[in-house]
Steps between C-alpha positions, in 0.01 A plus 500: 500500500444567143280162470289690765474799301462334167164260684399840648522703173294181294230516818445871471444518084203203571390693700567817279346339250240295677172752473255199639465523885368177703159593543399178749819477743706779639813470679613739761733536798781329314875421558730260502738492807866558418775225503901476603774423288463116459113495584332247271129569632284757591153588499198717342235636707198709379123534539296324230115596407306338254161566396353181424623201670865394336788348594898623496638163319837606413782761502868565315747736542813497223700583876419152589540114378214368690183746670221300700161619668569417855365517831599475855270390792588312838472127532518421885761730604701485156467789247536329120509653199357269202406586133140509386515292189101581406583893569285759763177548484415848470097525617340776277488844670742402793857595518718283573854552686786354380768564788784358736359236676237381270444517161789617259669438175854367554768623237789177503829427362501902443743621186605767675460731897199658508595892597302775674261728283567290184173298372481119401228482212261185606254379270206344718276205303150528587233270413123562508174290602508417117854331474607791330844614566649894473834598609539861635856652519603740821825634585493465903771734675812323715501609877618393831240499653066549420383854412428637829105594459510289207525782286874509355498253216123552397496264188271557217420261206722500220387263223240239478512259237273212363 
């Protein structure tokens, strides 16, 4: 538990300290759904928006070793889950859901349980129609279950780099 705090106390002085909001791709609706004792995945789920056409190419989390874009979809009568090694397309203007049953970030070979109203700090790699790559950091709140009305766990952007 104090690894938690101490990742949650380094999160909130970037953001403290972070005075440059993303100005081209919010992130709302955000949490991360909460794990067991023993759990080694879980995942993120969010609404993405960007204003000019982008992609979501990457993610981390210092609460997990390995943290992949990925997306679920039925094949015949099978539901699979793969990764989406060239990230999600995020078309400019439309937002795009990233929830149970489709598209998600999965958090693997987690350090630690993920517990009710803590936050996991995510940073989310975003690359442009230029190449160009920015990283924006979010701290997504830990629930059992999605904001009812999607309005518990609002996220708003916390840094955006270059």
């Amino acid at each position: 538990m104090k690894h938690l705090i101490s990742l949650f106390a380094f999160a909130a002085s970037v953001f403290m300290t972070s005075q440059v909001a993303a100005q081209t791709i919010e992130v709302t609706n955000s949490w991360v759904r909460a794990t067991v004792q023993g759990q080694k995945a879980t995942g993120a789920f969010m609404t993405v928006t960007a204003k000019d056409n982008a992609k979501l190419v990457a993610a981390s989390t210092p609460v997990a070793g390995i943290t992949e874009i990925h997306e679920m979809k039925m094949d015949k009568d099978v539901m699979k889950m793969s990764a989406l090694p060239n990230g999600l397309d995020l078309p400019a203007g439309k937002s795009i859901d990233l929830k149970p049953g489709g598209f998600h970030i999965m958090l693997m070979d987690l350090k630690m349980p993920l517990t009710k109203d803590f936050a996991v700090p995510l940073t989310l790699t975003f690359q442009d129609a230029t190449g160009k790559k920015t990283q924006q950091l979010v701290q997504i709140p830990i629930s059992n279950q999605a904001p009812s009305g999607q309005a518990m766990g609002t996220q708003h952007n916390t840094q955006h780099t270059h």
